[in-house]
C-alpha positions in Angstrom: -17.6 15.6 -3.1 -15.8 12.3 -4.1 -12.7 13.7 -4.7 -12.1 15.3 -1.4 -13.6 12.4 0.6 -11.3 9.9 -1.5 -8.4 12.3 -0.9 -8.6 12.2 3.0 -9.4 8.7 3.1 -6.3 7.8 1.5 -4.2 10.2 3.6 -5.6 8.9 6.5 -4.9 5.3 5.2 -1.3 6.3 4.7 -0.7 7.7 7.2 -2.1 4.8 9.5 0.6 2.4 7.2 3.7 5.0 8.0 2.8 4.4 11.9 2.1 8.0 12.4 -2.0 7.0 13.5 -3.6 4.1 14.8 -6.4 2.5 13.1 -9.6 4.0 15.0 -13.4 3.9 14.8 -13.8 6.7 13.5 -11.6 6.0 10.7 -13.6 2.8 10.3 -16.8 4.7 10.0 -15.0 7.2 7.3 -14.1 4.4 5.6 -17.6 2.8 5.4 -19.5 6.4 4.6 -16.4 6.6 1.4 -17.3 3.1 0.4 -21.1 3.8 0.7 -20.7 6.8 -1.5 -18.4 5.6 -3.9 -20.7 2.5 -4.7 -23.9 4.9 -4.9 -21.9 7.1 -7.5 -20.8 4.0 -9.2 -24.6 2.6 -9.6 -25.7 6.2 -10.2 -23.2 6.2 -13.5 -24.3 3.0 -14.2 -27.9 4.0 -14.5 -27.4 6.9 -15.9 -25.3 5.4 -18.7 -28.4 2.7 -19.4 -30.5 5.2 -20.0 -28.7 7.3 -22.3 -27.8 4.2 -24.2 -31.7 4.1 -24.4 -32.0 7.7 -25.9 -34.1 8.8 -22.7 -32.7 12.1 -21.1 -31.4 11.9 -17.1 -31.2 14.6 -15.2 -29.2 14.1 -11.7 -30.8 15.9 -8.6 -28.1 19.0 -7.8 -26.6 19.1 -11.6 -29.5 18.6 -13.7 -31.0 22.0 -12.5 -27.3 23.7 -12.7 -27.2 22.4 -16.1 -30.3 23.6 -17.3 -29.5 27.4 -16.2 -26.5 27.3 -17.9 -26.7 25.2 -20.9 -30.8 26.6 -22.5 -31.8 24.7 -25.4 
């Protein structure tokens, strides 16, 4: 999910620097939801790395439950 929404937020960005677009709202507001989401995954990590440090277990929502199906103890 991160990659793909990093991905066309740069193109867009680049492509607003080689005059090809114009800075618009809804570029601002793509620009706000990648920020939003790239801090949240950044705090996420953070967490996540806290805890483990601590010995404790962390399971994420979505890849927790893949990772149990596919990786059984």
């Amino acid at each position: 999910l991160i990659i793909g929404l990093n991905s066309v937020a740069l193109t867009w960005t680049i492509r607003i620097l080689a005059g090809q677009l114009q800075i618009s709202n809804s570029y601002i507001a793509y620009l706000i939801v990648a920020i939003v989401c790239n801090v949240a995954e950044l705090v996420s990590n953070i967490y996540a790395a806290i805890v483990t440090r601590k010995g404790q277990d962390v399971r994420f929502w979505f890849f927790g439950a893949l990772t149990q199906l596919t990786c059984k103890p």
